[in-house]
C-alpha positions as CSV (number, residue, x, y, z in Angstrom):
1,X,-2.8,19.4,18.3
2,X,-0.1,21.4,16.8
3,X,-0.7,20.1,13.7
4,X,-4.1,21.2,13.8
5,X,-3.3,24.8,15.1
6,X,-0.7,25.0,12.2
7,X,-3.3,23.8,9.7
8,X,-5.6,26.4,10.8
9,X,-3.4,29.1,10.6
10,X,-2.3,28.3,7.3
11,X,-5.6,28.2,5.9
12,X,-6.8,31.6,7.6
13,X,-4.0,32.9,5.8
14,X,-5.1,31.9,2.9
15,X,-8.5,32.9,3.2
16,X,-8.5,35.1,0.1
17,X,-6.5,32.8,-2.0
18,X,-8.4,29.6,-3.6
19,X,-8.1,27.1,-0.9
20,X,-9.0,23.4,-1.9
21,X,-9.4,19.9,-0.7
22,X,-9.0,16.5,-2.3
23,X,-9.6,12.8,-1.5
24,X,-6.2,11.6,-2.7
25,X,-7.4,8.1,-2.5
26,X,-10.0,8.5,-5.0
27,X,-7.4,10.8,-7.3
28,X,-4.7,7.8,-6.8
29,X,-6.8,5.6,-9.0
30,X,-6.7,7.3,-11.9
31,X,-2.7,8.0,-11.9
32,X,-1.0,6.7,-15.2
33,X,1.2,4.1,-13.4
34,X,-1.3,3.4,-11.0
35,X,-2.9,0.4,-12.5
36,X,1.0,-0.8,-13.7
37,X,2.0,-0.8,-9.8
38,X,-1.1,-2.5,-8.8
39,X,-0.7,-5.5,-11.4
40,X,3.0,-6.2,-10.4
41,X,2.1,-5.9,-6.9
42,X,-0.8,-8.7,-7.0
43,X,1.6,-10.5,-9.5
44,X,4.4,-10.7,-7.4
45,X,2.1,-11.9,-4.3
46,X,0.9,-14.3,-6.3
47,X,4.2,-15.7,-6.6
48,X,4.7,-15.5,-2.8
49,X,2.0,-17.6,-2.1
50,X,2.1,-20.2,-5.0
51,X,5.8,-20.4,-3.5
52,X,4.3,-20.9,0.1
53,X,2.2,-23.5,-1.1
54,X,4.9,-25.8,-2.2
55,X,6.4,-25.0,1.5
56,X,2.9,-26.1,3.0
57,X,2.9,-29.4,0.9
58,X,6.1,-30.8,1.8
59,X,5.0,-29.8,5.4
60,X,2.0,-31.7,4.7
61,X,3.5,-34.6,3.4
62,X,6.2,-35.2,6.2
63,X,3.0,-35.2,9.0
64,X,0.7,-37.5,6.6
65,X,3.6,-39.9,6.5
66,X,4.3,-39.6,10.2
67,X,1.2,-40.3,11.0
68,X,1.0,-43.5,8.8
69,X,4.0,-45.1,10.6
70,X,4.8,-46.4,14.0
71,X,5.9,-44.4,16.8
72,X,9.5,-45.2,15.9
73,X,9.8,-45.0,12.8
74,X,8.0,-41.5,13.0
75,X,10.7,-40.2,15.4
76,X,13.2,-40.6,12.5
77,X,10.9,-38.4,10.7
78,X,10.7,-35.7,13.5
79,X,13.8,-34.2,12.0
80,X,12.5,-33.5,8.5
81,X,9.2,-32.3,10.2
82,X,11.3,-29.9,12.0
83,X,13.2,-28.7,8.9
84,X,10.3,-28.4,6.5
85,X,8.5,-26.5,9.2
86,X,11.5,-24.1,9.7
87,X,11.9,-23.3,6.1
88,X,7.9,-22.3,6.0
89,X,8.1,-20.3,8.5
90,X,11.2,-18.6,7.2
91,X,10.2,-18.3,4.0
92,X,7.0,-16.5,5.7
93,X,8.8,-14.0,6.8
94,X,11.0,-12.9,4.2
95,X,7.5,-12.9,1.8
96,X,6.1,-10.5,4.7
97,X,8.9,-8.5,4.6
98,X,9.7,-8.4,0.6
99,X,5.5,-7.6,0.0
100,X,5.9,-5.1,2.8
101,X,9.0,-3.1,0.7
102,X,7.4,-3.6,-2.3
103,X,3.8,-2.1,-0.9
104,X,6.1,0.8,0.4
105,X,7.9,1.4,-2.7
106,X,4.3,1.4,-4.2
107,X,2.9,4.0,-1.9
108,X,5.9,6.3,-2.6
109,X,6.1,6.3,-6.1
110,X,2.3,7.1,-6.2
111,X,3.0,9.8,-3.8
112,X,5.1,11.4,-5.8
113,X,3.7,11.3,-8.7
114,X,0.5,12.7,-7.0
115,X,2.2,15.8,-5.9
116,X,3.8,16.4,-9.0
117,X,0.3,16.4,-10.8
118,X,-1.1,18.6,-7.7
119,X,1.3,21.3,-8.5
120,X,0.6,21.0,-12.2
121,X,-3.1,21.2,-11.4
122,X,-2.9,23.8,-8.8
123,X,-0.9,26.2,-11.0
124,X,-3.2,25.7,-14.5
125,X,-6.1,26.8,-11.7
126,X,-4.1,29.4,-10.0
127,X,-4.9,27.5,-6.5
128,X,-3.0,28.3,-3.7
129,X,-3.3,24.9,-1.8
130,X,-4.7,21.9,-1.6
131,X,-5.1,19.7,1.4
132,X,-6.0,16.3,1.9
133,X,-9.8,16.4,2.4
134,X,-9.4,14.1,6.8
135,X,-6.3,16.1,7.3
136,X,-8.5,19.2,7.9
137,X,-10.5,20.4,10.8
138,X,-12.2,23.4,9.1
139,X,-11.7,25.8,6.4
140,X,-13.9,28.6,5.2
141,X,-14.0,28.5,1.6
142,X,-12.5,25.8,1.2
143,X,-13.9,23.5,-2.3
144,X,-13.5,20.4,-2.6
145,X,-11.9,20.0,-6.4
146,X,-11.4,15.8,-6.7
147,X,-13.4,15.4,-9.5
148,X,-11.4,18.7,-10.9
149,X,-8.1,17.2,-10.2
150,X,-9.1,13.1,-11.5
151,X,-10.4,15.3,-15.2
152,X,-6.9,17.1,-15.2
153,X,-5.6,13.4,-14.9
154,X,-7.2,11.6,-17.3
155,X,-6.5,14.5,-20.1
């Protein structure tokens, strides 16, 4: 709620001054490096999951064989079962957690290239703010200048 009450305050102080809002998901897509970040990211989890594949086939292939032999003989393989099973599920997580840097080292760089462009864009047009278009509850006179912003981009 404070956030809000802030938000509101700052904006009624601004009433005078141009006051805009943007949909910085739609502005995101036309960065320069945004389609560079997208492609590595979807290369690199392609790698993750050609790699998890290989970890589901050996899986695969220990049960088929277990299954194929007698009880005793697939005891003796409960122990490679086991291991191949580990490693997946290992190898799981450290793919969650490397795609889940990655996708956060992603988000930031964007985010900062975004507000450097904001700023260039809000000084050529001599705007005093700009907010993100759900972060706001209300705002007289506020415009909403996306399309403004993703032309300023694409010069």
């Amino acid at each position: 709620m404070k956030r809000y009450l802030f938000l509101l305050l700052f904006c009624s102080g601004y009433l005078f001054a141009q006051v805009g809002v943007i949909d910085p998901l739609q502005v995101q897509h036309v960065l320069p490096g945004y389609s560079v970040l997208i492609e590595s990211y979807a290369k690199r989890s392609k790698q993750q999951l050609d790699s998890q594949q290989i970890f589901i086939s050996r899986y695969s292939s220990c049960l088929e064989r277990s299954y194929m032999l007698d009880s005793l003989h697939a005891f003796a393989l409960d122990d490679s079962i086991k291991f191949h099973q580990d490693n997946m599920v290992a190898f799981q997580l450290r793919s969650d957690k490397i795609m889940k840097q990655m996708e956060m080292e992603m988000r930031t760089a964007l985010d900062k290239e975004l507000q450097l462009r904001v700023r260039e864009f809000c000084e050529k047009n001599k705007l005093a703010a700009l907010f993100d278009r759900k972060g706001i509850l209300y705002c007289p006179g506020c415009k909403d200048y996306t399309a403004e912003l993703i032309k300023f981009l694409k010069k």
